[in-house]
C-alpha positions as CSV (number, residue, x, y, z in Angstrom):
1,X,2.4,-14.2,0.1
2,X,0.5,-11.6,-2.3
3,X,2.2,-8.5,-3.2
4,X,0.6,-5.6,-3.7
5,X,1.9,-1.8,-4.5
6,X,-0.2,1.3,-5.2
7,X,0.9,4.6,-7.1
8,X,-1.7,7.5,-6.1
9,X,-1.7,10.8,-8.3
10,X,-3.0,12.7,-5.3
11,X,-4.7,16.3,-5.6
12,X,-2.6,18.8,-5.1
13,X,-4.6,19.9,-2.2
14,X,-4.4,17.2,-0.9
15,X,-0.8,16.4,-0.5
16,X,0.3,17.6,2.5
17,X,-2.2,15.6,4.2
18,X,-2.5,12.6,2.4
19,X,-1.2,10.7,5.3
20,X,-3.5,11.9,7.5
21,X,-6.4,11.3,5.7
22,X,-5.4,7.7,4.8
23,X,-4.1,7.3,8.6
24,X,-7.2,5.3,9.9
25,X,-7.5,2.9,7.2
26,X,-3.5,2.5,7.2
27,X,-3.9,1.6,11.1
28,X,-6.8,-0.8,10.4
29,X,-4.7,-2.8,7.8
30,X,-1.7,-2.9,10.0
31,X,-4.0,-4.8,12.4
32,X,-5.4,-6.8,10.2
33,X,-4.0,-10.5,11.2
34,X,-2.9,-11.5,7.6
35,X,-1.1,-8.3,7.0
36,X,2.5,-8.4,6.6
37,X,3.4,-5.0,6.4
38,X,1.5,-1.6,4.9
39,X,3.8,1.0,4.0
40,X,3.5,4.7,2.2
41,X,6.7,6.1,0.7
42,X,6.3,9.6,-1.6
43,X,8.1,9.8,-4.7
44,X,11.3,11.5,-5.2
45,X,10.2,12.8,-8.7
46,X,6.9,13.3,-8.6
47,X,6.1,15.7,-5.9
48,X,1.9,14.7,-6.3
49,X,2.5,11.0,-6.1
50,X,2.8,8.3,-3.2
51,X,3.2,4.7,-3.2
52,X,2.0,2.0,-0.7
53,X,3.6,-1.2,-0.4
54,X,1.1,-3.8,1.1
55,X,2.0,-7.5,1.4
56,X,-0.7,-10.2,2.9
57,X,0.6,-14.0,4.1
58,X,-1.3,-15.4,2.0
59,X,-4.2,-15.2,-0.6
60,X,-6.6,-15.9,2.3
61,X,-6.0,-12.6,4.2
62,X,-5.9,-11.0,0.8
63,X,-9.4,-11.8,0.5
64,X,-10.0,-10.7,3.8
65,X,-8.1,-7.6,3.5
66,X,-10.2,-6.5,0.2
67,X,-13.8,-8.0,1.8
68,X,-13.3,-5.6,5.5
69,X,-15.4,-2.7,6.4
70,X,-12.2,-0.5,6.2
71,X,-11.2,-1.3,2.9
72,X,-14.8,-1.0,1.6
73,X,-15.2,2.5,3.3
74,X,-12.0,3.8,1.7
75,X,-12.3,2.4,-1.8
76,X,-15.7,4.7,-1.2
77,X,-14.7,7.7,-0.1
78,X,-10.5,8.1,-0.5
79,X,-10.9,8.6,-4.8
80,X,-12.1,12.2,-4.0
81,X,-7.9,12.4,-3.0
82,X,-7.2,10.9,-6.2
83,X,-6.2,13.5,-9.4
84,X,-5.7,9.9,-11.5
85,X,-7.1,6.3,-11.0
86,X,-4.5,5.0,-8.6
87,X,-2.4,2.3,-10.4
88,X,-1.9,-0.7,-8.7
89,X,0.4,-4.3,-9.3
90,X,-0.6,-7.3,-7.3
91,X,1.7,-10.5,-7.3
92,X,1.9,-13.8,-5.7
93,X,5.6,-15.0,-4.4
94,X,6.2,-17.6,-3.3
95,X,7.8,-16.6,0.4
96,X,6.9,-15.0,4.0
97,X,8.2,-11.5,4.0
98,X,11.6,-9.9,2.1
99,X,14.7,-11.5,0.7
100,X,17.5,-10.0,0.2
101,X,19.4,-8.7,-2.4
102,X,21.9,-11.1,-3.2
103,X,23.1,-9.2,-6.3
104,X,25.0,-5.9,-4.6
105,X,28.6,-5.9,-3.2
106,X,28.4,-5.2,0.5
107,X,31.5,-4.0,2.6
108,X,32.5,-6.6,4.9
């Protein structure tokens, strides 16, 4: 599977509705048949800045993903929400979807 998550330093005009403007595009990934999961979260610390957690099954629909119509139009048009160049980290693991955290103490 290939990994992917985003940090956007978003305008501050734009915060509120971030979500909204990115709804379509989040929608169309979700769809996408490779797609594992697509998911924004907003930081805890940094009231400007979101992160998007994207997986793909494999690096087949990761090449799909980045070669659609949807992810062409918003690599055009959604930097104008952008007060930084998004920062991104892509991986490849070597798995189907989440683990789980075998390291924390859990009540039984």
């Amino acid at each position: 599977m290939i990994a992917i998550t985003v940090k956007w330093d978003v305008l501050p005009q734009y915060v509120d509705s971030f979500l909204d403007l990115t709804r379509e595009f989040t929608e169309a990934c979700r769809a996408e048949p490779g797609c594992l999961w697509f998911e924004w979260s907003k930081s805890v610390d940094n009231p400007n800045e979101f992160v998007l957690i994207e997986a793909y099954k494999d690096a087949e629909a990761g090449r799909e993903h980045v070669e659609s119509d949807h992810f062409k139009k918003a690599m055009a048009t959604q930097g104008r929400y952008a007060a930084t160049r998004p920062k991104v980290v892509s991986v490849e693991a070597e798995q189907d979807g989440w683990n789980e955290l075998g390291e924390i103490e859990m009540d039984d």
